[in-house]
VEXKOLMAR-609341 format. One record per atom (N, C-alpha, C): residue number from 1; residue in three letters; atom name; x, y negated, z negated. Coordinates in nm, 2 decimals, m for minus. Each point is the difference from the previous one (the first is absolute). Layout:
<atoms>
+-----+--------+-------+--------+--------+--------+
: num : residu : atome :   east :  north :     up :
+-----+--------+-------+--------+--------+--------+
: NUM :    ALA :    CA :      X :      Y :      Z :
...
+-----+--------+-------+--------+--------+--------+
</atoms>
This chain:
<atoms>
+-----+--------+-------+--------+--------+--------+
: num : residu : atome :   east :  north :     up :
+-----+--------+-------+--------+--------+--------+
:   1 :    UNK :     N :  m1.51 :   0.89 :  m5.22 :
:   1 :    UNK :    CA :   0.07 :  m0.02 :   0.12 :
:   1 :    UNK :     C :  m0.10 :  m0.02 :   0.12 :
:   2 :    UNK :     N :   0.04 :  m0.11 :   0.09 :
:   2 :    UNK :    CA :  m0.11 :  m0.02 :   0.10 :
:   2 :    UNK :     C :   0.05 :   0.03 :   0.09 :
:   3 :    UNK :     N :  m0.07 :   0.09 :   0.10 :
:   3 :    UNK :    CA :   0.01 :   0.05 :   0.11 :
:   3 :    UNK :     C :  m0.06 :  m0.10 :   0.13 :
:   4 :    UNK :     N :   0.13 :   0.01 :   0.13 :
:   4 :    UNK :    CA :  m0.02 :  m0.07 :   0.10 :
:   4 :    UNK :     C :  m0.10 :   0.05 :   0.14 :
:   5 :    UNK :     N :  m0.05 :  m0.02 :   0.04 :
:   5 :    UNK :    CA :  m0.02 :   0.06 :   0.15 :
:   5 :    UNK :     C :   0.07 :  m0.09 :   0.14 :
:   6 :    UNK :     N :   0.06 :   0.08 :   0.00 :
:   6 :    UNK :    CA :   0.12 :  m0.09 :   0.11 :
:   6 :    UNK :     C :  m0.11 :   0.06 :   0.13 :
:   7 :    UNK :     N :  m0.05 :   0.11 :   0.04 :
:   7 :    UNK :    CA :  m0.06 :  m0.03 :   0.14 :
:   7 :    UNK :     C :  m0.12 :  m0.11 :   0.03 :
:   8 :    UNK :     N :  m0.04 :  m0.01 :  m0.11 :
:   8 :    UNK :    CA :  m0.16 :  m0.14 :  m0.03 :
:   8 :    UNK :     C :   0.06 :  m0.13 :   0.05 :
:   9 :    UNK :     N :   0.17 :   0.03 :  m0.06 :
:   9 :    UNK :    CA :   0.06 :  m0.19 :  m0.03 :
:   9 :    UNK :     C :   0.00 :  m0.02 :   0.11 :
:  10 :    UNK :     N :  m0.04 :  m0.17 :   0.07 :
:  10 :    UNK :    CA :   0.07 :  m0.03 :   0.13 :
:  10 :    UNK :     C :   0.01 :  m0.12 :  m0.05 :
:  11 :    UNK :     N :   0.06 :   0.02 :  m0.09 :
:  11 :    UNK :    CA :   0.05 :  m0.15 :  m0.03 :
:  11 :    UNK :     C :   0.12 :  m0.09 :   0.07 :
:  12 :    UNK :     N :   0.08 :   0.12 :   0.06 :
:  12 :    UNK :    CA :   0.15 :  m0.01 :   0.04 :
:  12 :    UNK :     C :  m0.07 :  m0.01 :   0.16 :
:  13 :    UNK :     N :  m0.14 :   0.01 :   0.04 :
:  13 :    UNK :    CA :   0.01 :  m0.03 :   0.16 :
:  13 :    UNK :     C :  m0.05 :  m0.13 :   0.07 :
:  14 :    UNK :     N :   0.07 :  m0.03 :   0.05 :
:  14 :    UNK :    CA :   0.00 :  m0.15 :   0.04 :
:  14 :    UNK :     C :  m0.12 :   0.01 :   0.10 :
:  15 :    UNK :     N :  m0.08 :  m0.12 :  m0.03 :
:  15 :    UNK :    CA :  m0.16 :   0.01 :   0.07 :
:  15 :    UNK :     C :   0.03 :  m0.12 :   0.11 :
:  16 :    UNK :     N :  m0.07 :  m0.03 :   0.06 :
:  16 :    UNK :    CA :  m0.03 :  m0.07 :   0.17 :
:  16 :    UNK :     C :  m0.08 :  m0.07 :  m0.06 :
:  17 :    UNK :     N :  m0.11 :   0.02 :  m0.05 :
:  17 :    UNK :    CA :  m0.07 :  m0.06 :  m0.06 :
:  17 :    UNK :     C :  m0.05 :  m0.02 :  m0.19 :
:  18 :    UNK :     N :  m0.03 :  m0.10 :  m0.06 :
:  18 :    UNK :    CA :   0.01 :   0.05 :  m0.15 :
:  18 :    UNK :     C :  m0.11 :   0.01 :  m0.03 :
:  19 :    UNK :     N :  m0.16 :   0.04 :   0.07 :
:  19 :    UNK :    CA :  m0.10 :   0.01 :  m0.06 :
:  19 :    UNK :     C :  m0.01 :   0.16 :  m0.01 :
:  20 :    UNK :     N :  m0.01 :   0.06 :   0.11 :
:  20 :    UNK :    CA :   0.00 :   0.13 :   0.00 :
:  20 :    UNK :     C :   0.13 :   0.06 :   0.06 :
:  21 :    UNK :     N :   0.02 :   0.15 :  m0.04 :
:  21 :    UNK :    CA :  m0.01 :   0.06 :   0.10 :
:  21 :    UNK :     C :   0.08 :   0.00 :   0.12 :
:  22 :    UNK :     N :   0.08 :  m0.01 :   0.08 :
:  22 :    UNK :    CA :  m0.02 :   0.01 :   0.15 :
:  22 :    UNK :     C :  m0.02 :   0.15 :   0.07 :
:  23 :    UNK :     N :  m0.05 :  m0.02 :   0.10 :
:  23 :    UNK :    CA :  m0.07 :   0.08 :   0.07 :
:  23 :    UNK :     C :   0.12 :   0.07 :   0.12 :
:  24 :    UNK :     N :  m0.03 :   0.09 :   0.02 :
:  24 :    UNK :    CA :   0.13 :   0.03 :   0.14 :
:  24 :    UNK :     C :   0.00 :  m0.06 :   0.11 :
:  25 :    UNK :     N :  m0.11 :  m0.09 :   0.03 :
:  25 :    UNK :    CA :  m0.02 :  m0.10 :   0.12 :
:  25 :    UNK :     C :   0.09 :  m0.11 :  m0.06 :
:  26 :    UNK :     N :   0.00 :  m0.06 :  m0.14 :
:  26 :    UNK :    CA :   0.04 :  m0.10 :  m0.03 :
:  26 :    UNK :     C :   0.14 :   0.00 :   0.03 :
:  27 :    UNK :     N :   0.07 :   0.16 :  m0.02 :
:  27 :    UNK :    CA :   0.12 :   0.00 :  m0.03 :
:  27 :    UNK :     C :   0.06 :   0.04 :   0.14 :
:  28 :    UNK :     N :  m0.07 :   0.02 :   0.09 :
:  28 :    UNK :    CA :   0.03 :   0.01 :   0.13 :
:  28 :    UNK :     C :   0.03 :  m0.10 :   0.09 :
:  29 :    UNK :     N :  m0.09 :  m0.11 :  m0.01 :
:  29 :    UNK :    CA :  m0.01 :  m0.15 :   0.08 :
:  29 :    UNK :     C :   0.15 :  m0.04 :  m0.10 :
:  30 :    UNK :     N :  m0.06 :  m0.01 :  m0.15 :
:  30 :    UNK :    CA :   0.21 :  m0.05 :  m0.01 :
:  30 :    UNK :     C :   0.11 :   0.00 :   0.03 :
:  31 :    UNK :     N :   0.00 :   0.22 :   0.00 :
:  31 :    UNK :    CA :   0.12 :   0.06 :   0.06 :
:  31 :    UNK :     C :  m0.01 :  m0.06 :   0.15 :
:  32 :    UNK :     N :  m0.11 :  m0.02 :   0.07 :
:  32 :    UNK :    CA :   0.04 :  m0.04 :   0.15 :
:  32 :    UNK :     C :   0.03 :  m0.14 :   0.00 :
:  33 :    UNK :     N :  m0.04 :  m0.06 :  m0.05 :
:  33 :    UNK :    CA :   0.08 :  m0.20 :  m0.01 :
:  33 :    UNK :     C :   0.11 :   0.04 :  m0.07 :
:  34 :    UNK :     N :   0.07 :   0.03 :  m0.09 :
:  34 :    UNK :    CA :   0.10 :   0.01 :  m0.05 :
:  34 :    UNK :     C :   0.11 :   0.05 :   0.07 :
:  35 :    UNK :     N :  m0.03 :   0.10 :   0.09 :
:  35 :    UNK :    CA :   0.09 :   0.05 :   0.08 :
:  35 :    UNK :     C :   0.01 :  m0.07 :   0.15 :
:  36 :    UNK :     N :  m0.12 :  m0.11 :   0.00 :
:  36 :    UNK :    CA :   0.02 :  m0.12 :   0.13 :
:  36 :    UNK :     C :   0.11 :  m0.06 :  m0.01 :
:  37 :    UNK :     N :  m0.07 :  m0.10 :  m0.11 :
:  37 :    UNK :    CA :   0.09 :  m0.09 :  m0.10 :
:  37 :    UNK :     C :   0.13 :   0.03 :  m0.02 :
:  38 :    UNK :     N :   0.06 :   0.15 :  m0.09 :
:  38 :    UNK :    CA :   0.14 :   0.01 :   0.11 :
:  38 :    UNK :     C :   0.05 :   0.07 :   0.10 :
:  39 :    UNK :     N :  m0.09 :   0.05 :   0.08 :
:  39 :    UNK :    CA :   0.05 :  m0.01 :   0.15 :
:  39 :    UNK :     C :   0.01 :  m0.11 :   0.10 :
:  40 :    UNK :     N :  m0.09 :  m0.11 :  m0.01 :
:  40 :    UNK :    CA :   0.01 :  m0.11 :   0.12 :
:  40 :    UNK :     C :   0.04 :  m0.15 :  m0.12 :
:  41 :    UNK :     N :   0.00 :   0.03 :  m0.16 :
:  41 :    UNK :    CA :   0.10 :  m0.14 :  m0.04 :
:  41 :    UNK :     C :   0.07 :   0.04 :  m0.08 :
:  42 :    UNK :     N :   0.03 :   0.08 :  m0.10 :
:  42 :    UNK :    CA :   0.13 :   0.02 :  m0.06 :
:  42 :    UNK :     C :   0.10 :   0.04 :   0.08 :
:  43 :    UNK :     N :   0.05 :   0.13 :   0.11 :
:  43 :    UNK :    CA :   0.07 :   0.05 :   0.06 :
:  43 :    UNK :     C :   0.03 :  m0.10 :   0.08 :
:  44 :    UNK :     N :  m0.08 :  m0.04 :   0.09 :
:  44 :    UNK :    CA :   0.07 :  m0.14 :   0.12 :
:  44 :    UNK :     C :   0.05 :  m0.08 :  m0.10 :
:  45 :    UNK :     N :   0.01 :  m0.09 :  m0.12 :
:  45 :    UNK :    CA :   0.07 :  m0.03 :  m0.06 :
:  45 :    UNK :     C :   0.10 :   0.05 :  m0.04 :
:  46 :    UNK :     N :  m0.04 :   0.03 :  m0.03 :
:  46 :    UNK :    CA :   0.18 :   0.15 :  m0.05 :
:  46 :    UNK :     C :   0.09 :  m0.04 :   0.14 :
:  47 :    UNK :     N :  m0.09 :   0.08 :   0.09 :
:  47 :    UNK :    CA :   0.08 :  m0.01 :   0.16 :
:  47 :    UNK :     C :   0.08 :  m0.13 :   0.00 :
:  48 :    UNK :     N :  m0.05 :  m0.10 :  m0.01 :
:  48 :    UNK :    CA :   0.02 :  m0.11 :   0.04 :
:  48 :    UNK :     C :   0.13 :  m0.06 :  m0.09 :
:  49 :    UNK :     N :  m0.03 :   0.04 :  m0.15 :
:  49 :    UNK :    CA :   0.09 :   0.01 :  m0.04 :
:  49 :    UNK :     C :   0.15 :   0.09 :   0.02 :
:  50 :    UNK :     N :  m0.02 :   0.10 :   0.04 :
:  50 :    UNK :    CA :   0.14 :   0.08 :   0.06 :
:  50 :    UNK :     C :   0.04 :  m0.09 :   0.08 :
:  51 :    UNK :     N :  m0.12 :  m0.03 :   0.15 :
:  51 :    UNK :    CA :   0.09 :  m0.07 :   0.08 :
:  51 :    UNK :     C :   0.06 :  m0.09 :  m0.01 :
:  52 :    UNK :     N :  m0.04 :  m0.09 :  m0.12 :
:  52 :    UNK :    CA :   0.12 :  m0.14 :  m0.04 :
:  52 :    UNK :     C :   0.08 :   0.08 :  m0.07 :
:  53 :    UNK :     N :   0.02 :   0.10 :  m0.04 :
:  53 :    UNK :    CA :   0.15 :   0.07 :  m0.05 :
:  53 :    UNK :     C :   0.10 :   0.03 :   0.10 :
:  54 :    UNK :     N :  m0.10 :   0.08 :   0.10 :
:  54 :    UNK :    CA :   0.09 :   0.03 :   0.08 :
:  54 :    UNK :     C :   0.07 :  m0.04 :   0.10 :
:  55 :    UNK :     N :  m0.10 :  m0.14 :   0.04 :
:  55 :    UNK :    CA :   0.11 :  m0.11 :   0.10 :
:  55 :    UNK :     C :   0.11 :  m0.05 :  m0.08 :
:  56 :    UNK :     N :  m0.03 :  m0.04 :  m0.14 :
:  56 :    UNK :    CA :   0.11 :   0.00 :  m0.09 :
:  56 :    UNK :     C :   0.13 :   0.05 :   0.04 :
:  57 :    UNK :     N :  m0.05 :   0.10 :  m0.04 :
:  57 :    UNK :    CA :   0.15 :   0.11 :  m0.01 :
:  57 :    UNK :     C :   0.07 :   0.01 :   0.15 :
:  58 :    UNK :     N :  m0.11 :   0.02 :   0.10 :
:  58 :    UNK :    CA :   0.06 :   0.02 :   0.12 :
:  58 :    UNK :     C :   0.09 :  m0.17 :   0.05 :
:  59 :    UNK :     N :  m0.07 :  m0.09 :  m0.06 :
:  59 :    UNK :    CA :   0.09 :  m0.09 :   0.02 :
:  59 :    UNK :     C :   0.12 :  m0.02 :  m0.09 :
:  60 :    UNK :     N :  m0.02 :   0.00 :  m0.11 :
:  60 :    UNK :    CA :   0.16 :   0.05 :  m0.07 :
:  60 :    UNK :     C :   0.08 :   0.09 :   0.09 :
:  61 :    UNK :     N :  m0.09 :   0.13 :   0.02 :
:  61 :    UNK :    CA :   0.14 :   0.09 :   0.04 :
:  61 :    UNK :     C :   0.06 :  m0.07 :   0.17 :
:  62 :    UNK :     N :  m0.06 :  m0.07 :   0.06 :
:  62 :    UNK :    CA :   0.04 :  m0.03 :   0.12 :
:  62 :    UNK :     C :   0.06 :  m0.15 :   0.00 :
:  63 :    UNK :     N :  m0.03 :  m0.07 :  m0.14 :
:  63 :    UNK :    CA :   0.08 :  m0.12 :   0.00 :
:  63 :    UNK :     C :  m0.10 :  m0.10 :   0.10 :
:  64 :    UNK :     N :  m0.08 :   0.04 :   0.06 :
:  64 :    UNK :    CA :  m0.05 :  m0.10 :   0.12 :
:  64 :    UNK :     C :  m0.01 :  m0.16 :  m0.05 :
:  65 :    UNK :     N :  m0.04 :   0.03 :  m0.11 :
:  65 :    UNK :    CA :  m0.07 :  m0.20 :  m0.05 :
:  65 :    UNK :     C :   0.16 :  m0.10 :  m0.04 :
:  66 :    UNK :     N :   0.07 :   0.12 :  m0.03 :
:  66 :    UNK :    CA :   0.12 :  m0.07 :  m0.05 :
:  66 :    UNK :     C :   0.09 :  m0.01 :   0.11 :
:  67 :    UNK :     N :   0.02 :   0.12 :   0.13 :
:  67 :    UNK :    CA :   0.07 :  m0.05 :   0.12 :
:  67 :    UNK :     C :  m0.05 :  m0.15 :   0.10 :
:  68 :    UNK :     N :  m0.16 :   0.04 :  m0.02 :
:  68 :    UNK :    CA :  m0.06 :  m0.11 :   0.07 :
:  68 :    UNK :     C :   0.00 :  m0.16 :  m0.07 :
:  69 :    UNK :     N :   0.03 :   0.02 :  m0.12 :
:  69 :    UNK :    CA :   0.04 :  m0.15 :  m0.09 :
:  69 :    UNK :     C :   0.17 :  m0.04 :   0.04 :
:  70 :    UNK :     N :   0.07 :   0.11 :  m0.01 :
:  70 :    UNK :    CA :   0.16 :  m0.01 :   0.05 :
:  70 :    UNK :     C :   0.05 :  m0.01 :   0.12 :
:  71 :    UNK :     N :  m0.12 :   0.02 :   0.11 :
:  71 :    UNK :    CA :   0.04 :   0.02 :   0.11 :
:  71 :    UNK :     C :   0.11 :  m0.10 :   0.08 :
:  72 :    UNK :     N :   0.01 :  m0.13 :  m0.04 :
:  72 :    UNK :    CA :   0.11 :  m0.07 :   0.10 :
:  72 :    UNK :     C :   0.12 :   0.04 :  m0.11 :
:  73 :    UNK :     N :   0.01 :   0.04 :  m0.13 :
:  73 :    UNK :    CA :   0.13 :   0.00 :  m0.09 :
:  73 :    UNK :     C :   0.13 :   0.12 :   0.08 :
:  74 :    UNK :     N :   0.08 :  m0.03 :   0.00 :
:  74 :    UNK :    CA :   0.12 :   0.08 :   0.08 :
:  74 :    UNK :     C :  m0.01 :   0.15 :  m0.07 :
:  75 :    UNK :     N :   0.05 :   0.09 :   0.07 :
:  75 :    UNK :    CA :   0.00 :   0.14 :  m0.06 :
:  75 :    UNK :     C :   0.15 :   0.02 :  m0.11 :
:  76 :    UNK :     N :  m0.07 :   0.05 :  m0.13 :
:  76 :    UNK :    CA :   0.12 :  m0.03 :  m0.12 :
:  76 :    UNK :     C :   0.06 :  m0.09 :  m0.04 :
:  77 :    UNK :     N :  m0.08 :  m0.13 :   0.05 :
:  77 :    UNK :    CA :   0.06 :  m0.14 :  m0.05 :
:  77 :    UNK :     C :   0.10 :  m0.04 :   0.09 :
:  78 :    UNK :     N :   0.02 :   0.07 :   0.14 :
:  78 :    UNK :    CA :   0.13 :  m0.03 :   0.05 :
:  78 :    UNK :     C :  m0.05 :  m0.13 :   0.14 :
:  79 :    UNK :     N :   0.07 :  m0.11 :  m0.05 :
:  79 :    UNK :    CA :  m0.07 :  m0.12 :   0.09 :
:  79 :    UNK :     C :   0.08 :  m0.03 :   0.11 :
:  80 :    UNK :     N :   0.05 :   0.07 :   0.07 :
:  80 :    UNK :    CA :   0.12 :   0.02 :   0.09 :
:  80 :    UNK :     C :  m0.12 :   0.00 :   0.09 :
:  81 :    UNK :     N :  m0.01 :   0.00 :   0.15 :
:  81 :    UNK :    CA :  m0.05 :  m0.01 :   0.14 :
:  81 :    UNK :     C :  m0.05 :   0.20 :   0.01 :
:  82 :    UNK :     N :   0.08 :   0.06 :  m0.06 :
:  82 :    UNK :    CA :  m0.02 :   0.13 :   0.01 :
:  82 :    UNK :     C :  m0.09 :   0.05 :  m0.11 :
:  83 :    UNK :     N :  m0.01 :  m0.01 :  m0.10 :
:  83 :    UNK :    CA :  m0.07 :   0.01 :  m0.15 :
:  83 :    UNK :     C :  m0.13 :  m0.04 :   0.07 :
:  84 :    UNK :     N :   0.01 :  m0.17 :   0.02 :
:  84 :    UNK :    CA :  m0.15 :  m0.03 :   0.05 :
:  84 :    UNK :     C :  m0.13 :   0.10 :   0.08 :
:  85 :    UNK :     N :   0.12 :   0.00 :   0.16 :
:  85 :    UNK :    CA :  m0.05 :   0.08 :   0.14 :
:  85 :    UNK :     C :  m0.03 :   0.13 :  m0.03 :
:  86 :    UNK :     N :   0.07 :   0.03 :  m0.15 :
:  86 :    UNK :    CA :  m0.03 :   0.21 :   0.01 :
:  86 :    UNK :     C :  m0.12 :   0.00 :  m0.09 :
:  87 :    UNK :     N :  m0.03 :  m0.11 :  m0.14 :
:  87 :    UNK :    CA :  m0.11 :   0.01 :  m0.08 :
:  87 :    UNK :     C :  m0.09 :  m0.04 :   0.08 :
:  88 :    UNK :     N :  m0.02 :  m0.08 :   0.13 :
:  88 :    UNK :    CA :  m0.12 :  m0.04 :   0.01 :
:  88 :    UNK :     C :  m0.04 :   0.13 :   0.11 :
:  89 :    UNK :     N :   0.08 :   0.06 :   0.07 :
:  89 :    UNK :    CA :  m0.01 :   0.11 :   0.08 :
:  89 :    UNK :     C :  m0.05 :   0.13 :  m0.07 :
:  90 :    UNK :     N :   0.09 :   0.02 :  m0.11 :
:  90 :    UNK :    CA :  m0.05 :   0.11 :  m0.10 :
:  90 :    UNK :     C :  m0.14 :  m0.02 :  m0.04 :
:  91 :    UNK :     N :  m0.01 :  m0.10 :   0.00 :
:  91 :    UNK :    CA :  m0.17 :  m0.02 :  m0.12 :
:  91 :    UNK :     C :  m0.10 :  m0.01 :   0.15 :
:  92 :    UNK :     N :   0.01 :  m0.04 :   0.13 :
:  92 :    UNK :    CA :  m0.07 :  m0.01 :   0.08 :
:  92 :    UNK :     C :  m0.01 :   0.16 :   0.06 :
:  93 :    UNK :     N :   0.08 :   0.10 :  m0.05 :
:  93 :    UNK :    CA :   0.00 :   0.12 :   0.09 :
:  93 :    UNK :     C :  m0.05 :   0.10 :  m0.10 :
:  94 :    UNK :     N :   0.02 :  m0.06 :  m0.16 :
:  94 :    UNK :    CA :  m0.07 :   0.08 :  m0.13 :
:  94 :    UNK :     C :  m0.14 :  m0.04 :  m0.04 :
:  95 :    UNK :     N :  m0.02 :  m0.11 :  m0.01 :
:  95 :    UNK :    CA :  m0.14 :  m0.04 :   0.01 :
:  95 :    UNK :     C :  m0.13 :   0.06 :   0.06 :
:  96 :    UNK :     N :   0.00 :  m0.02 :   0.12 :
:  96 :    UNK :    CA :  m0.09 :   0.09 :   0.07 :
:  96 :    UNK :     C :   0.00 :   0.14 :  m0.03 :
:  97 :    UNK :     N :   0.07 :   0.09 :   0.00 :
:  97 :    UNK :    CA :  m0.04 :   0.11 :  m0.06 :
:  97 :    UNK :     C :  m0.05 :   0.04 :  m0.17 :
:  98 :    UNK :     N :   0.05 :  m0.11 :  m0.09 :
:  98 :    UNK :    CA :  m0.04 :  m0.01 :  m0.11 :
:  98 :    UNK :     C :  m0.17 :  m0.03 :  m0.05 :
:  99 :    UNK :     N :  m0.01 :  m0.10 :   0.11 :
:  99 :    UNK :    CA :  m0.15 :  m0.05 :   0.00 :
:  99 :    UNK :     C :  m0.10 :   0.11 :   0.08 :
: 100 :    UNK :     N :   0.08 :   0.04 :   0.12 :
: 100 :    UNK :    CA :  m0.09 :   0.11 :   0.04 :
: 100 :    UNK :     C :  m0.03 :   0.11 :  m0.11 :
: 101 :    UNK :     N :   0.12 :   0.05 :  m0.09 :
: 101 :    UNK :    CA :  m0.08 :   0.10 :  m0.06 :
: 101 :    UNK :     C :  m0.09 :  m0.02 :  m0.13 :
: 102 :    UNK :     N :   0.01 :  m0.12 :  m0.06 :
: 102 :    UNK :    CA :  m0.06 :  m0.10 :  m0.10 :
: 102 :    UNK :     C :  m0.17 :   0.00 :   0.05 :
: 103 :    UNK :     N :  m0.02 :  m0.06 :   0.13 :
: 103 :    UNK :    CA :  m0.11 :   0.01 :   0.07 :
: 103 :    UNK :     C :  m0.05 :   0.14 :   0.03 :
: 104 :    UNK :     N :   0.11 :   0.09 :   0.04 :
: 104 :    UNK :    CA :  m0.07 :   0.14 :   0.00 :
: 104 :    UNK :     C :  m0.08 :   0.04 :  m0.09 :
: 105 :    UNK :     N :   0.09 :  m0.01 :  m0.16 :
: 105 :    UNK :    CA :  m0.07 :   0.07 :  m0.11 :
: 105 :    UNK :     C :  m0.12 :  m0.08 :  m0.10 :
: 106 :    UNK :     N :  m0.01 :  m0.13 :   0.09 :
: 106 :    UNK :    CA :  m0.09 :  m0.06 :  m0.06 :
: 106 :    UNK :     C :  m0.15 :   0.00 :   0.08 :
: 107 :    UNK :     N :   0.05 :   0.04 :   0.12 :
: 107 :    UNK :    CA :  m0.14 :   0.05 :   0.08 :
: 107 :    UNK :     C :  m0.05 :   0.15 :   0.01 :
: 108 :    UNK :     N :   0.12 :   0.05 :  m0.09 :
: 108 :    UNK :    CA :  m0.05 :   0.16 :  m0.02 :
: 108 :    UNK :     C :  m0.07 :   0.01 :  m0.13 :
: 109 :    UNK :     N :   0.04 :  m0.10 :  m0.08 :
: 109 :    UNK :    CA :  m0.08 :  m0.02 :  m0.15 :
: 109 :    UNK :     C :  m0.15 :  m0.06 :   0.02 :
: 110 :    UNK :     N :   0.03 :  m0.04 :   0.06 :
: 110 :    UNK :    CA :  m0.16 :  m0.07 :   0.02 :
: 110 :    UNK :     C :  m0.09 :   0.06 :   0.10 :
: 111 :    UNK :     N :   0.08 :   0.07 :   0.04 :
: 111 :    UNK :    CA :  m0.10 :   0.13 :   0.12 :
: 111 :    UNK :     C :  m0.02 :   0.12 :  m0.09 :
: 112 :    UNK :     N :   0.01 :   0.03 :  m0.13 :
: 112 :    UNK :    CA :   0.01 :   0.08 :  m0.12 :
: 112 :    UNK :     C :  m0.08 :  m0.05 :  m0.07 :
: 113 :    UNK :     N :  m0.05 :  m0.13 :  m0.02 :
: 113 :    UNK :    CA :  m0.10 :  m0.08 :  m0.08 :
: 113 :    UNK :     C :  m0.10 :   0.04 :   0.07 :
: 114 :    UNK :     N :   0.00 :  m0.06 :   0.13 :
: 114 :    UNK :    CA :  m0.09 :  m0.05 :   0.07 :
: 114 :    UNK :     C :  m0.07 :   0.21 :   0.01 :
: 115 :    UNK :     N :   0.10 :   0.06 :   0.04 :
: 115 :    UNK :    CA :  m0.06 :   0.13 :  m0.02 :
: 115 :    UNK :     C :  m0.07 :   0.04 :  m0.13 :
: 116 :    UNK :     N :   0.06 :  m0.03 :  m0.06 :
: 116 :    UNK :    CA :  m0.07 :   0.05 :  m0.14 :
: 116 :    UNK :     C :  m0.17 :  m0.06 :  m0.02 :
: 117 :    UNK :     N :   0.00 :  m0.10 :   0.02 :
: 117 :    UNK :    CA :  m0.15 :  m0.13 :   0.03 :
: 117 :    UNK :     C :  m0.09 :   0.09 :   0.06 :
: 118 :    UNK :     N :   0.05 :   0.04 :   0.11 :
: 118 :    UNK :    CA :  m0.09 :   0.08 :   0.12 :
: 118 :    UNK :     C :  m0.09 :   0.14 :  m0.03 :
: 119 :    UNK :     N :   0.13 :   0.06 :  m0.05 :
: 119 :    UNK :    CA :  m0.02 :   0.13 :  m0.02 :
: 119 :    UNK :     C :  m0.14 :   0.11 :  m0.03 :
: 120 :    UNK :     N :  m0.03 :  m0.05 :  m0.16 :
: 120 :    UNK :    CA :  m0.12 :   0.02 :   0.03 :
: 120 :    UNK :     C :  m0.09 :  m0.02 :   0.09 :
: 121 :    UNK :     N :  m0.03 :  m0.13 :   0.04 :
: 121 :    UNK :    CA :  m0.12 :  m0.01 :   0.13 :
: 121 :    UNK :     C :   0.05 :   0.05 :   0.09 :
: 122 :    UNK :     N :   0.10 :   0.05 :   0.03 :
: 122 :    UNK :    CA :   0.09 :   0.05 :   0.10 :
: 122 :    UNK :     C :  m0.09 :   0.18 :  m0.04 :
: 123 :    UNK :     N :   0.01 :   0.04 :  m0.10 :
: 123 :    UNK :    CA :  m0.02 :   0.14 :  m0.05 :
: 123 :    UNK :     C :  m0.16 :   0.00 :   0.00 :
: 124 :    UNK :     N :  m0.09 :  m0.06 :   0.00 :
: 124 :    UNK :    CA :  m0.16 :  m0.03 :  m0.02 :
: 124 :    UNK :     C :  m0.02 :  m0.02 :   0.10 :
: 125 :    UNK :     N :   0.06 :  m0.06 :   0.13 :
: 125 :    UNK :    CA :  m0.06 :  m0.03 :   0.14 :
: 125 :    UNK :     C :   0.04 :   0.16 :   0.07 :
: 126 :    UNK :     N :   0.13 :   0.05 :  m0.03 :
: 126 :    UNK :    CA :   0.03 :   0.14 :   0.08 :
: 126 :    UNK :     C :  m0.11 :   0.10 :  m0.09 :
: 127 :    UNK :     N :  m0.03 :  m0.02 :  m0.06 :
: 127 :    UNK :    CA :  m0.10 :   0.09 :  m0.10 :
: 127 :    UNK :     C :  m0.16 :   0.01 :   0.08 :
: 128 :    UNK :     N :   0.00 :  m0.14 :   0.03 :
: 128 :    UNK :    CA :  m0.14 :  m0.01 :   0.06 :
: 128 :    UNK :     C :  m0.02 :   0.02 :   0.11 :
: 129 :    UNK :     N :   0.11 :  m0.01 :   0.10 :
: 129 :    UNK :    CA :   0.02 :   0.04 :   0.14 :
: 129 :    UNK :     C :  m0.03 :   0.14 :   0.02 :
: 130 :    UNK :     N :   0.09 :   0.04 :  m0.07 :
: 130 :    UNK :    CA :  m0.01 :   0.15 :  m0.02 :
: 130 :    UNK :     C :  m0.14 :   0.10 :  m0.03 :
: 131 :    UNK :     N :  m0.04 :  m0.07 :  m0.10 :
: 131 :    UNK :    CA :  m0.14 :   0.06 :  m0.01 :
: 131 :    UNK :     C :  m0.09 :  m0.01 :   0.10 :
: 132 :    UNK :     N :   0.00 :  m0.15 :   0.07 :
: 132 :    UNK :    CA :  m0.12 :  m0.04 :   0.09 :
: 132 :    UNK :     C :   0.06 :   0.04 :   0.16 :
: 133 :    UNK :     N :   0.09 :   0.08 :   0.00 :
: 133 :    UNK :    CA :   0.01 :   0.03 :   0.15 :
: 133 :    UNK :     C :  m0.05 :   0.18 :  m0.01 :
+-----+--------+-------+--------+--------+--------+
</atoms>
């Protein structure tokens, strides 16, 4: 029976490099690009991707693209002088607040990105201030 030494093996550890070795500098400069890489391009993608979800949705739930395609059609199909005057009144008095809040939550998402971007250098500049005063 052959006996193993599992603390010798590193066969199971994924190297940075395949000649040797890596060094704790090696594995330091990776861990810090790697953690660039997804802080300033995976995550803002991500972001960017929510926010095409989320105008999505917010325009579904508010109907905006579909009132604003409908907008001269009478309210409930009714083509009577009153049907007409009340759908084009209803959608001119629902509109605007639909789009206001559409635009709200899509300049709050992106003020959440745009935070996120910052932050660190946001955290490294109040770090150095702090020291040097």
């Amino acid at each position: 029976m052959e006996s193993k030494n599992t603390i010798l093996d590193n066969s199971g550890q994924q190297s940075l490099s395949e000649v040797k070795i890596d060094s704790y500098q090696m594995i330091l400069i990776y861990s810090f690009q790697n953690f660039l890489r997804w802080w300033y391009i995976k995550m803002p993608l991500w972001h960017l991707r929510r926010l095409a979800r989320l105008s999505t949705v917010v325009d579904d739930q508010f109907s905006i693209s579909l009132l604003l395609k409908n907008f001269f059609i009478p309210w409930h199909r009714d083509y009577s002088a009153i049907g007409i005057l009340f759908g084009i009144v209803m959608k001119l008095l629902y509109l605007p607040i639909a789009i206001t809040i559409y635009l709200i939550s899509v300049i709050f998402y992106i003020a959440i990105t745009i935070g996120w971007v910052l932050l660190p250098i946001a955290t490294i500049v109040f770090i150095l201030t702090s020291i040097f005063r």
